[in-house]
C-alpha positions as YAML, in Angstrom:
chain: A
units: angstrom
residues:
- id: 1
  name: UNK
  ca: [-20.37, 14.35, 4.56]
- id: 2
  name: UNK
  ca: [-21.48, 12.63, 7.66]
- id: 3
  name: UNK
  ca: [-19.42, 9.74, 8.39]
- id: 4
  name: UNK
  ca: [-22.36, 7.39, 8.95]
- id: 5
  name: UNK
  ca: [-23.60, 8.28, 5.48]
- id: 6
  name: UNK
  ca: [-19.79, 6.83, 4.10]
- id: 7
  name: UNK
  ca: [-19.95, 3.80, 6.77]
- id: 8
  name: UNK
  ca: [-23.67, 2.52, 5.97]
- id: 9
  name: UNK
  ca: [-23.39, 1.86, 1.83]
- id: 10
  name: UNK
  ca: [-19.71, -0.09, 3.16]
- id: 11
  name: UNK
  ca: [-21.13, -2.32, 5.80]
- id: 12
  name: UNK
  ca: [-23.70, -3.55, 3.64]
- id: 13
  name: UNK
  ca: [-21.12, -4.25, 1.00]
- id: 14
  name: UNK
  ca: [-19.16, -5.99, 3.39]
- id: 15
  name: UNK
  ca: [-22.14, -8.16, 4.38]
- id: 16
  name: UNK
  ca: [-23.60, -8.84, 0.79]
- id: 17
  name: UNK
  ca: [-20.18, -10.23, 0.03]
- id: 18
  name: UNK
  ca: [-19.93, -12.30, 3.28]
- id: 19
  name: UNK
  ca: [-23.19, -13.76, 2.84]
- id: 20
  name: UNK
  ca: [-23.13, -14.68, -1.11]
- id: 21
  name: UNK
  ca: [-19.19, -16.12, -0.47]
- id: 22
  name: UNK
  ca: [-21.03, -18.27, 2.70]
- id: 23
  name: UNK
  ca: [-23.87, -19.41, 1.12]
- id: 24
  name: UNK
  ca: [-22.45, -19.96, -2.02]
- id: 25
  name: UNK
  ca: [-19.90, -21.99, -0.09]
- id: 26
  name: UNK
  ca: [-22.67, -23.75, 2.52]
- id: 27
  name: UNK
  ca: [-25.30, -24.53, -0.03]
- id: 28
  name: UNK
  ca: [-23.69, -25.98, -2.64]
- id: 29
  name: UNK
  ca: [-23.04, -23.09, -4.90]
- id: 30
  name: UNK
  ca: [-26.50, -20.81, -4.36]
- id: 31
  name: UNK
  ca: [-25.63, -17.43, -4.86]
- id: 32
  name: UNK
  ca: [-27.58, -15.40, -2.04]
- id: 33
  name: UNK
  ca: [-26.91, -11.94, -3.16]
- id: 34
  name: UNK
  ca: [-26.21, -12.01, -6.48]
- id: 35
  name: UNK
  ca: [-29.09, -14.29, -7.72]
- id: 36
  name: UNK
  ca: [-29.00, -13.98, -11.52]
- id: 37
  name: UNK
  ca: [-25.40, -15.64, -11.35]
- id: 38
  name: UNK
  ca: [-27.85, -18.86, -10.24]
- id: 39
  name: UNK
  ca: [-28.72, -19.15, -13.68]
- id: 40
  name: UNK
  ca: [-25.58, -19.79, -14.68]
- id: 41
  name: UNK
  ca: [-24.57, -22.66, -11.65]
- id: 42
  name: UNK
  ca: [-28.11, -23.90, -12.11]
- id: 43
  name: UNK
  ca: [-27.34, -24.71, -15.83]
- id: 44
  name: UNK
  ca: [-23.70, -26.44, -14.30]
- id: 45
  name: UNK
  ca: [-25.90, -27.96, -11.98]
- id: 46
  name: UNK
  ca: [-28.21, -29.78, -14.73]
- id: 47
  name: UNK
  ca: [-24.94, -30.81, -16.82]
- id: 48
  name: UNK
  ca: [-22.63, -31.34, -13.67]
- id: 49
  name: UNK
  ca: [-25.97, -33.70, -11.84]
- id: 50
  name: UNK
  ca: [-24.74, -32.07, -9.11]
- id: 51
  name: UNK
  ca: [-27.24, -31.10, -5.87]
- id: 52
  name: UNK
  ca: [-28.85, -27.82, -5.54]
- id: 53
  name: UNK
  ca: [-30.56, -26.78, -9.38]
- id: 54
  name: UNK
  ca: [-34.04, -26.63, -7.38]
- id: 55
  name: UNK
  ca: [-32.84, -23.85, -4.72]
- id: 56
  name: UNK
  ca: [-30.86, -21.89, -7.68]
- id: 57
  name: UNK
  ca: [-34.34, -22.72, -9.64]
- id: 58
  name: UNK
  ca: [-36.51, -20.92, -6.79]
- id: 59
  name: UNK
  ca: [-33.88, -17.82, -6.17]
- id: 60
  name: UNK
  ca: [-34.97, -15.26, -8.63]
- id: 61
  name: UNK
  ca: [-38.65, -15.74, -8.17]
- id: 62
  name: UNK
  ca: [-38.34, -15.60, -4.42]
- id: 63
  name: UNK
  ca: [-35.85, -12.31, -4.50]
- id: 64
  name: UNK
  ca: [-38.38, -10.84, -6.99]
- id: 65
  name: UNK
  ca: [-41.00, -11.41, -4.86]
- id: 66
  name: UNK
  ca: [-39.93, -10.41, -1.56]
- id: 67
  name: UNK
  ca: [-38.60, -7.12, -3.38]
- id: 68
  name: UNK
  ca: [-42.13, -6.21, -4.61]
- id: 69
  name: UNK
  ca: [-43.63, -7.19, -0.76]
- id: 70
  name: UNK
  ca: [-41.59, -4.93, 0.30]
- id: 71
  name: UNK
  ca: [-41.79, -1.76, -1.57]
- id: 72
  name: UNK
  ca: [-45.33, -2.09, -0.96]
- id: 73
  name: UNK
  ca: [-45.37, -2.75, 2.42]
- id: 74
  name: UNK
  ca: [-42.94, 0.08, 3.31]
- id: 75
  name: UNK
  ca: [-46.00, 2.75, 2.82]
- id: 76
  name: UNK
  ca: [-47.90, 1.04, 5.75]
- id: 77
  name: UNK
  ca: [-44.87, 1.97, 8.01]
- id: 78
  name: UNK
  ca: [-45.26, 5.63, 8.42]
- id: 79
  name: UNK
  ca: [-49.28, 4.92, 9.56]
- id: 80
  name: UNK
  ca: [-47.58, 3.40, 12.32]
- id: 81
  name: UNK
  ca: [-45.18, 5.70, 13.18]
- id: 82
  name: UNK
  ca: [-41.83, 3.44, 12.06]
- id: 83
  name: UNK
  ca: [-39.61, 5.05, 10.01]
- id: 84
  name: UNK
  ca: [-39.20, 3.21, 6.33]
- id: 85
  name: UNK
  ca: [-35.67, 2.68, 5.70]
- id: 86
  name: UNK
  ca: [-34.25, 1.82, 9.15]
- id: 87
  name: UNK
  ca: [-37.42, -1.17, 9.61]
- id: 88
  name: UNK
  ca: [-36.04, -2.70, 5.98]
- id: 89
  name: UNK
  ca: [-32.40, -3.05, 7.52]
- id: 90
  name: UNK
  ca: [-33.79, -4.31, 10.94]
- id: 91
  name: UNK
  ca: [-36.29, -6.64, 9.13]
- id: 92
  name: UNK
  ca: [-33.31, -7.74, 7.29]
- id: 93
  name: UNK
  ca: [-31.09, -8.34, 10.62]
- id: 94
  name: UNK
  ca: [-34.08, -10.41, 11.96]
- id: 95
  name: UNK
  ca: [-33.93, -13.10, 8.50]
- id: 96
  name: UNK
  ca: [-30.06, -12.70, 8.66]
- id: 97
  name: UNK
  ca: [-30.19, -14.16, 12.12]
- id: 98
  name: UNK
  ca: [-33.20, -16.84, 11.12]
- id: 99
  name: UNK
  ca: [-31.03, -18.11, 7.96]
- id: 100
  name: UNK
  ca: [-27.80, -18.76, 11.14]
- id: 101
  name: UNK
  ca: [-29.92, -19.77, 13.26]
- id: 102
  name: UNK
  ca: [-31.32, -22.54, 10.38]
- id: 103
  name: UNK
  ca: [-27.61, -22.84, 8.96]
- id: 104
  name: UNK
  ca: [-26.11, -23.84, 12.67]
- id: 105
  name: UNK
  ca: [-29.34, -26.47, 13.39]
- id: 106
  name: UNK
  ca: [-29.51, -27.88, 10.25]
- id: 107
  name: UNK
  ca: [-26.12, -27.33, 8.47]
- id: 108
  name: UNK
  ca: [-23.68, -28.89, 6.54]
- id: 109
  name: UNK
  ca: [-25.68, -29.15, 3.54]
- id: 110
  name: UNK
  ca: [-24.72, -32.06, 2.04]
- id: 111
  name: UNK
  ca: [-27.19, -31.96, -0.74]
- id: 112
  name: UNK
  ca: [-28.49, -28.77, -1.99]
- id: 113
  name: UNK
  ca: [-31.73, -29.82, -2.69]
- id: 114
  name: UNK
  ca: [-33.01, -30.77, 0.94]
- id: 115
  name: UNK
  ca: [-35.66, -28.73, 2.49]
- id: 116
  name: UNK
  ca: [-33.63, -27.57, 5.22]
- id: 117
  name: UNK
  ca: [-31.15, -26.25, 2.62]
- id: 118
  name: UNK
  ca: [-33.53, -24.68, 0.63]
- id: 119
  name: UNK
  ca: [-35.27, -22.96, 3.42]
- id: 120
  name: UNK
  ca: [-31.89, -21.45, 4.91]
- id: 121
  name: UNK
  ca: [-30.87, -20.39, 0.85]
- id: 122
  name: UNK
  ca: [-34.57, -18.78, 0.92]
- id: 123
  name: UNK
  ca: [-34.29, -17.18, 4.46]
- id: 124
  name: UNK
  ca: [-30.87, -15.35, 3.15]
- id: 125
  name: UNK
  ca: [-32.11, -14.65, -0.59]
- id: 126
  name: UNK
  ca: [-34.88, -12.59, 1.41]
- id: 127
  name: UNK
  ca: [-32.44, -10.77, 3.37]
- id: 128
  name: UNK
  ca: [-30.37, -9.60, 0.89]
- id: 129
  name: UNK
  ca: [-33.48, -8.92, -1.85]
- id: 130
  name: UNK
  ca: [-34.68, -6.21, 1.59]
- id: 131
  name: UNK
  ca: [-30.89, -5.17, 1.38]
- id: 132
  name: UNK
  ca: [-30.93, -4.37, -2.34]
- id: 133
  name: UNK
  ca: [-34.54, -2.83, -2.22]
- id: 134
  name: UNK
  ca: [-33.61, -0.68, 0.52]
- id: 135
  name: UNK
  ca: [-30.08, 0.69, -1.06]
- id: 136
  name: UNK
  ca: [-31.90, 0.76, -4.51]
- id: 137
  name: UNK
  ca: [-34.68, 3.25, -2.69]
- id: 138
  name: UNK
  ca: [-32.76, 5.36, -0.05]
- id: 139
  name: UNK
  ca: [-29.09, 5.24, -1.48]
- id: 140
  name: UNK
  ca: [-29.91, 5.39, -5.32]
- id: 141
  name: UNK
  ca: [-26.89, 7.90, -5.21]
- id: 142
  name: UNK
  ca: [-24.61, 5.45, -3.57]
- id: 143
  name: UNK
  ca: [-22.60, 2.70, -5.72]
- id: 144
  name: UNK
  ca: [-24.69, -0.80, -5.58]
- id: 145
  name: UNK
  ca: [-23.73, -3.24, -2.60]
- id: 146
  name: UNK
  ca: [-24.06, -6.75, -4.30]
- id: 147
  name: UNK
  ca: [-23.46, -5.75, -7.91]
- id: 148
  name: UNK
  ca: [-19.99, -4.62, -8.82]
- id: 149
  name: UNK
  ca: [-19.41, -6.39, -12.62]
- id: 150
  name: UNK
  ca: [-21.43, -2.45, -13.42]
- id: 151
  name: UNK
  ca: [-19.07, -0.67, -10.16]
- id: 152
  name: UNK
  ca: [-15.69, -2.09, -11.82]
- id: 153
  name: UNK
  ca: [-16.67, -0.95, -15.42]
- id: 154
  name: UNK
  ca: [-17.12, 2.83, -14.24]
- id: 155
  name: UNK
  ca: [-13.93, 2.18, -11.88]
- id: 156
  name: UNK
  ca: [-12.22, 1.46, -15.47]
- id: 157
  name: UNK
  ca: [-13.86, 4.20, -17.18]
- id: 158
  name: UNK
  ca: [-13.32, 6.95, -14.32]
- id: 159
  name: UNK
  ca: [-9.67, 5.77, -14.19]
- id: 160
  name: UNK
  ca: [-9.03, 6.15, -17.88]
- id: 161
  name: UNK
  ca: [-11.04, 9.66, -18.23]
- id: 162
  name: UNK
  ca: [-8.20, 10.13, -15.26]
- id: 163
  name: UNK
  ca: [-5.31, 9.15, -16.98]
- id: 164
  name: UNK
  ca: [-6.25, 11.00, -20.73]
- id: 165
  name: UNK
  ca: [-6.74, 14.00, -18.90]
- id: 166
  name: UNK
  ca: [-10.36, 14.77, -19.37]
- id: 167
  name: UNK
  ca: [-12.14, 17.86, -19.02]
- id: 168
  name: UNK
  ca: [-12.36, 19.69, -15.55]
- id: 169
  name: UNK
  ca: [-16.27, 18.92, -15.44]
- id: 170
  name: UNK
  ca: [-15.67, 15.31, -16.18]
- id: 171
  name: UNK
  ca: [-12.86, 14.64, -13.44]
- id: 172
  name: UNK
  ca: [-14.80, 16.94, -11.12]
- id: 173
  name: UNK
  ca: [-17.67, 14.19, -11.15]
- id: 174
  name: UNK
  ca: [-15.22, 10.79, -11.52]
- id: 175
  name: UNK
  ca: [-12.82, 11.43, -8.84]
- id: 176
  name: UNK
  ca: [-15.56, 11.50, -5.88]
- id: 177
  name: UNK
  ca: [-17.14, 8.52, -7.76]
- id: 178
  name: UNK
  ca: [-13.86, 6.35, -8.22]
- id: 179
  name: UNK
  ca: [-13.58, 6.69, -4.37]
- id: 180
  name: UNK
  ca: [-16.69, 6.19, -3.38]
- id: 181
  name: UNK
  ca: [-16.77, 2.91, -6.12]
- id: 182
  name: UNK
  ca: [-13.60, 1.98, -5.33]
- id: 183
  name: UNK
  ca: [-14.04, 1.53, -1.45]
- id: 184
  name: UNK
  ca: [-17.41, -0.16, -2.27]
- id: 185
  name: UNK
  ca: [-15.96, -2.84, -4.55]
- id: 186
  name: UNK
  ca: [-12.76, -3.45, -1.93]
- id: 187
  name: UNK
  ca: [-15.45, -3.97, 1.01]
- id: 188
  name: UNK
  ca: [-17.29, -6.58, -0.81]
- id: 189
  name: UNK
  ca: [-14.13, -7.98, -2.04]
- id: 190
  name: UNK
  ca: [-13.08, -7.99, 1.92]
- id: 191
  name: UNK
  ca: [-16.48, -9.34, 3.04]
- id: 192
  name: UNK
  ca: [-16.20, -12.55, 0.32]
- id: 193
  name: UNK
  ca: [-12.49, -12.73, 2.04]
- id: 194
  name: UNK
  ca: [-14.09, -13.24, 5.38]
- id: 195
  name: UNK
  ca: [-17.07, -15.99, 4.16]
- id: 196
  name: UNK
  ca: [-14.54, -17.87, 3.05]
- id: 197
  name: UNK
  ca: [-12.02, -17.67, 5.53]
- id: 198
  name: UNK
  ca: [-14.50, -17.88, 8.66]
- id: 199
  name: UNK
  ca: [-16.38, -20.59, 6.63]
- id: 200
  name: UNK
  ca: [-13.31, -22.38, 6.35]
- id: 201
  name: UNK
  ca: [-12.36, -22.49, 10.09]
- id: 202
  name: UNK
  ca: [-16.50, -22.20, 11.60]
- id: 203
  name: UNK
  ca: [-17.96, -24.26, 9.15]
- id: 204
  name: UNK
  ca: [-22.18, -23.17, 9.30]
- id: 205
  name: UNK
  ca: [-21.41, -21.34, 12.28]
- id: 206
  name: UNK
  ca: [-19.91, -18.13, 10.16]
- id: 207
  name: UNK
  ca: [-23.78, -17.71, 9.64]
- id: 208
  name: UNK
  ca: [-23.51, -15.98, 13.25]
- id: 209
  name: UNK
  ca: [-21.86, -12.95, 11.84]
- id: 210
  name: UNK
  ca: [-23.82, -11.45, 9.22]
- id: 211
  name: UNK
  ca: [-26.69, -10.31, 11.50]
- id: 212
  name: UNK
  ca: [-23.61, -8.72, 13.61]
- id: 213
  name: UNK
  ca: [-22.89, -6.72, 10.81]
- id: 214
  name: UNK
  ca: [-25.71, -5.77, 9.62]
- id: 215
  name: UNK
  ca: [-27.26, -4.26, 12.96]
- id: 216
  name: UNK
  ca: [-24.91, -1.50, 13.34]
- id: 217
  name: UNK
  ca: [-26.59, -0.20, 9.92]
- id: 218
  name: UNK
  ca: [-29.88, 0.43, 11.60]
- id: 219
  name: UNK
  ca: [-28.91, 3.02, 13.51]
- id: 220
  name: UNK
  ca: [-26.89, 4.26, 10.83]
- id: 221
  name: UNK
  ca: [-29.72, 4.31, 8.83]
- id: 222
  name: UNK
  ca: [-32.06, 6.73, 10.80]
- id: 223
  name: UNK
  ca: [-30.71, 9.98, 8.87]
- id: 224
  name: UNK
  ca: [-30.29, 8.30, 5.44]
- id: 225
  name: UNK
  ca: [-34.24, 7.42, 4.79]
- id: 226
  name: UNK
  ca: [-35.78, 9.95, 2.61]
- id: 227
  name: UNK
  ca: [-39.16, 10.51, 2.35]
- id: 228
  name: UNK
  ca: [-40.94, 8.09, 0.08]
- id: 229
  name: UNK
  ca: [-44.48, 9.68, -1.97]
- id: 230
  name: UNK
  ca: [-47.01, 7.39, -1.86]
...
């Protein structure tokens, strides 16, 4: 297998995990990646009275809706003669490097509720709903990039189908897929690592580096988009 096609699906673990750790961190515990886990800090929020239950409030509707924008926008691309999956992953670099640039000019976020927060939470909650459209579309094979409570229960189950000694057709499909989850789930686990870390030290300025990261996939990208029927 190419080694771009092993790189891509890791980068953008890396990066989904840098940008939820970030954001959860900069604006007052919003998830950016993994937006269903809002509902449960928007429910802590409302018991806690802390800052920020309006911005977890308005995640899910704006992820769903930038999701569905996009599909459907992505079959006006080849009329113009861009290629679908690599323009997701650049449009996503572009709002990756709006929600820094909004994070450095208006951040720290102090209160979670403040329209400069909200619109920097929004900015990267539509960045990484193009991120998990895209994977979910072109690399359907490949293990998710923001989800991985699902990755670590077939980790578990691939391991123990390992260690009982399964069936030669069984192990011949789990060992590939342990890798392949395995790396996925330790690059998002190494990507939260760095949010914190750099958020730590940087402050709102960490923000710089997820666009970083995320270019390099869009030239990664230009042999991994299949074609899409309309």
């Amino acid at each position: 297998m190419p080694r771009q096609i092993l790189l891509l699906p890791l980068l953008m673990s890396f990066n989904a995990g840098f940008v939820d750790t970030a954001g959860f961190l900069a604006l007052q515990g919003l998830f950016t990646a993994h937006v269903t886990g809002n509902f449960v800090t928007f429910g802590a929020a409302m018991v806690q009275g802390t800052s920020g239950g309006l911005a977890k409030l308005l995640a899910l509707p704006v992820f769903c809706l930038v999701v569905v924008s996009t599909r459907i926008f992505s079959f006006s691309l080849p009329r113009i003669g861009l290629p679908i999956f690599r323009s997701m992953l650049a449009l996503k670099v572009l709002l990756l490097a709006l929600g820094g640039a909004l994070a450095v000019h208006y951040g720290p976020f102090p209160q979670g509720d403040s329209l400069q927060a909200i619109c920097t939470g929004m900015v990267l909650v539509s960045a990484m709903a193009i991120q998990n459209a895209a994977h979910r579309i072109h690399m359907g094979t490949e293990p998710p990039s923001t989800l991985m409570t699902g990755t670590t229960t077939q980790i578990m189950i691939d391991i123990a189908d390992v260690i009982r000694g399964a069936p030669a057709p069984v192990l011949d499909l789990a060992r590939p897929r342990l890798a392949k989850m395995t790396a996925s789930v330790a690059a998002f686990a190494l990507g939260c690592a760095g949010g914190a870390v750099l958020y730590a030290s940087l402050g709102v300025w960490c923000f710089v580096v997820p666009p970083l990261i995320a270019l390099p996939a869009v030239f990664l990208a230009t042999e991994q988009a299949p074609k899409v029927a309309a």
